[in-house]
N, C-alpha and C positions, 0 to 999 in steps of 0.2 A: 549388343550395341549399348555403350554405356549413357547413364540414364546423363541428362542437361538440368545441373540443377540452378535455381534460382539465384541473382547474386545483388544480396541487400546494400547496395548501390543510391539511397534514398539522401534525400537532402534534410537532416533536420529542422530546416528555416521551411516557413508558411510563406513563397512569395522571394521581393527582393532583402537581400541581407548587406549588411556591412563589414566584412572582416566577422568577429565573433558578436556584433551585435543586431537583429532583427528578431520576427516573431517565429519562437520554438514552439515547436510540437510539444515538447515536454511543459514547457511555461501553462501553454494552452491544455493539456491533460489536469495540471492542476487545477485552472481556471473552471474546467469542466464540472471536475469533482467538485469543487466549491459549490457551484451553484446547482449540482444535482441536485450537493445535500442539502442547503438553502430549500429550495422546492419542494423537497420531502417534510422539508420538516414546518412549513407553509401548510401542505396538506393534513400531519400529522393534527394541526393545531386546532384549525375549521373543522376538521372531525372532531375535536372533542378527544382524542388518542393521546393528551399531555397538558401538563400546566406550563407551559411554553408559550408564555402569548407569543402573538405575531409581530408584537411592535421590540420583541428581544431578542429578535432572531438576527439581529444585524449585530448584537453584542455578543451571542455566543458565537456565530461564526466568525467573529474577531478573534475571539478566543482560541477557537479551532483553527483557525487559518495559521496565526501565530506559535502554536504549539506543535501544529505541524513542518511548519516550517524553520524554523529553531532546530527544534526536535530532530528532526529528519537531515539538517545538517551535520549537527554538532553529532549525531548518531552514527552518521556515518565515518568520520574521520574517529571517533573512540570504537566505533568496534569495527570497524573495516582499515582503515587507514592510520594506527598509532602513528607509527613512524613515520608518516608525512607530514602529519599535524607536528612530530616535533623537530624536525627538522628543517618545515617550511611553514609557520604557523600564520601567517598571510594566505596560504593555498584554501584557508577557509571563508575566506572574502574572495573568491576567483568562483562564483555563482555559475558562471556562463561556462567554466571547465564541467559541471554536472557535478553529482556526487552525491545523495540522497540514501537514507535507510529507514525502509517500512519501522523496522520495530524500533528505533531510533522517535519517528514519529509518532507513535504509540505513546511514548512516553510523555512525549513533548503535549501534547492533548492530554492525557489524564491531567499531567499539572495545571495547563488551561481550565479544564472542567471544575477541577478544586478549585480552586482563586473563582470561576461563573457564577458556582455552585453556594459559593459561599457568600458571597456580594449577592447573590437574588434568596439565599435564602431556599433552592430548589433542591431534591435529594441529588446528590454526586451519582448515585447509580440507576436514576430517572435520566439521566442526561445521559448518561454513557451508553444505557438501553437506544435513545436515539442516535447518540453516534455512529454505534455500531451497526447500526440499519439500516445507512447509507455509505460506511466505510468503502463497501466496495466495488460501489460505483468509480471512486478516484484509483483503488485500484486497478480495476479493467482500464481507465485512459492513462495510466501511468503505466504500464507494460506493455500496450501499445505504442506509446511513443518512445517505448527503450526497443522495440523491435524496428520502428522507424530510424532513432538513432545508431542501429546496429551496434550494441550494445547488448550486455549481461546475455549471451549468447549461450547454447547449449553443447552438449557433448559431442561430439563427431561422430559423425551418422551417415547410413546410406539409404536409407528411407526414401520414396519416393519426392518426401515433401520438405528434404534436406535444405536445409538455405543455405549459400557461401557467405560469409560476412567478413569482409575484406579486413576490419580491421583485426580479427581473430590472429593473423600471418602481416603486420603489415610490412617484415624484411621481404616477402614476396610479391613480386610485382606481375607474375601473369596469377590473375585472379582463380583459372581454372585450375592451377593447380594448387587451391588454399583447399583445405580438407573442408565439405560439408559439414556442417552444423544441425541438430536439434532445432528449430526455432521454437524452445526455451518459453521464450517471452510471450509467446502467442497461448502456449499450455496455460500460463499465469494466469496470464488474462483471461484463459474459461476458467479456470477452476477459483482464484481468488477473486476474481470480480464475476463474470456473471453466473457461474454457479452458485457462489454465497450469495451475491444480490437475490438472486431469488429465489434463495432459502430465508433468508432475513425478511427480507419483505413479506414474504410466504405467514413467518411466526409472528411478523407484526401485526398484521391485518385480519388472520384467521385465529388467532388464539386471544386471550386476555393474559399472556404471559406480563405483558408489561407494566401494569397496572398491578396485577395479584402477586407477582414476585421478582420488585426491583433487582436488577443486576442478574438477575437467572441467561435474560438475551446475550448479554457483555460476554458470559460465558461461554454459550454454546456458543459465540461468533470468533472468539479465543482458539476454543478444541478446534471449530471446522477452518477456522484460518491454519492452523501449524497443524492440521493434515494435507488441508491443501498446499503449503508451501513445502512440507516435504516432500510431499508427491513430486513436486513438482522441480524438488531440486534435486532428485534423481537423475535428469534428464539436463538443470543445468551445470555448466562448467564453472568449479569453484571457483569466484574472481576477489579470494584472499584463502590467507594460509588456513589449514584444517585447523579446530582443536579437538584434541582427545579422536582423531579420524575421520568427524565428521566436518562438512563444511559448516559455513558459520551461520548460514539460513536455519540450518538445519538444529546444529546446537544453540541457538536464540530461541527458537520456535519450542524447546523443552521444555523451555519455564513458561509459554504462554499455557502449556498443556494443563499446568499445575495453578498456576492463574485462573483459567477457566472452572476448574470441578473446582475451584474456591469457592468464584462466586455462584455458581449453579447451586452449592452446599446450602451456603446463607440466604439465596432468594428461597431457597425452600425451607431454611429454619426459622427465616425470618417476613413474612406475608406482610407485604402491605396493609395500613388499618384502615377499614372501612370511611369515608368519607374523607 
């Protein structure tokens, strides 16, 4: 008997919507992430775990918000979408079409951190130690609401816990016969968000990594992010062209590999000074 699989059929909108505009799941993953990391870094501060007072916690998450969100656009149309951006260079003000990229946003926050860093006066690799220790908490609600949006879907499968996602086939109109999918996006979401969450949190709280050797966290959260997104992109369906074979998660995630043992090198040639 063949197996009845699931058919991701979800409505992006929270509620009632208007044509493309109401409240998104995805808007709201970000909101989430936001204010994880807000929280985190609230508790960070009342511990005494950073020079972070609490009353500039609303200016760095300016910063981060900003940088992520910059970042994570213009990142996607340059390394996902060339040729839309130049063909349709308005399609980057069309917000409500979707279109976001993790390492895009990476980028976009480092340069917020530099400009924070440098106006407070705080180490660049003091902050980025805390970035990265709530990074992926926005991960896990951001791969979440791409599994709601059915969306960055996986390879076709017959696994017991295959999802259909309609839009994978949309020339097809009887749903059951669009080929199962991987759901992808749920993998993500353990491995880049709450696996690393609580590895991160894990080396923030139980070690004096942060404090003894700025930028060493930034690192390890580097290597175990672009193993987990390879992992994980094993399973999802490339949604842009290969280069050099591999997809583009995958060939992105190489230089964070070489980013990381950078800075893991320098927190440990270089130790914080006493007081």
């Amino acid at each position: 008997m063949p197996l009845a699989f699931w058919i991701d059929n979800l409505s992006p909108f929270l509620g009632p919507h208007w044509g493309n505009f109401g409240i998104r799941y995805y808007g709201l993953s970000y909101l989430l992430g936001f204010l994880t990391a807000a929280g985190l870094f609230w508790l960070y501060s009342r511990a005494g775990r950073t020079r972070l007072s609490p009353a500039k916690i609303t200016d760095l998450m300016v910063a981060v918000i900003l940088g992520t969100l910059i970042g994570g656009r213009l990142g996607y149309f340059l390394l996902y979408r060339t040729s839309l951006l130049i063909d349709d260079p308005f399609a980057i003000l069309r917000v409500w079409e979707g279109g976001m990229a993790s390492h895009g946003g990476m980028i976009g926050v480092a340069v917020g951190l530099a400009w924070f860093a440098r106006s407070e006066r705080i180490s660049i690799l003091h902050l980025g130690d805390l970035i990265v220790s709530a990074t992926p908490a926005g991960l896990f609600f951001g791969r979440i609401a791409n599994f709601i949006n059915g969306e960055l879907w996986g390879k076709p499968s017959r696994v017991p816990w295959a999802v259909i996602f309609p839009g994978s086939d949309p020339a097809e109109t009887h749903t059951e016969l669009i080929m199962p999918r991987h759901p992808s996006q749920l993998y993500e979401a353990g491995l880049e968000g709450l696996l690393l969450l609580a590895f991160m949190q894990w080396r923030f709280w139980r070690s004096d990594v942060v404090r003894a050797e700025p930028g060493r966290l930034s690192g390890e959260f580097f290597l175990a992010y672009a193993a987990a997104r390879i992992l994980g992109e094993s399973f999802r369906e490339p949604d842009a062209g290969l280069i050099l074979g591999l997809s583009r998660g995958v060939f992105y995630s190489i230089f964070l590999v070489f980013i990381g043992v950078a800075l893991i090198l320098h927190g440990r040639s270089r130790p914080a000074r006493s007081g």
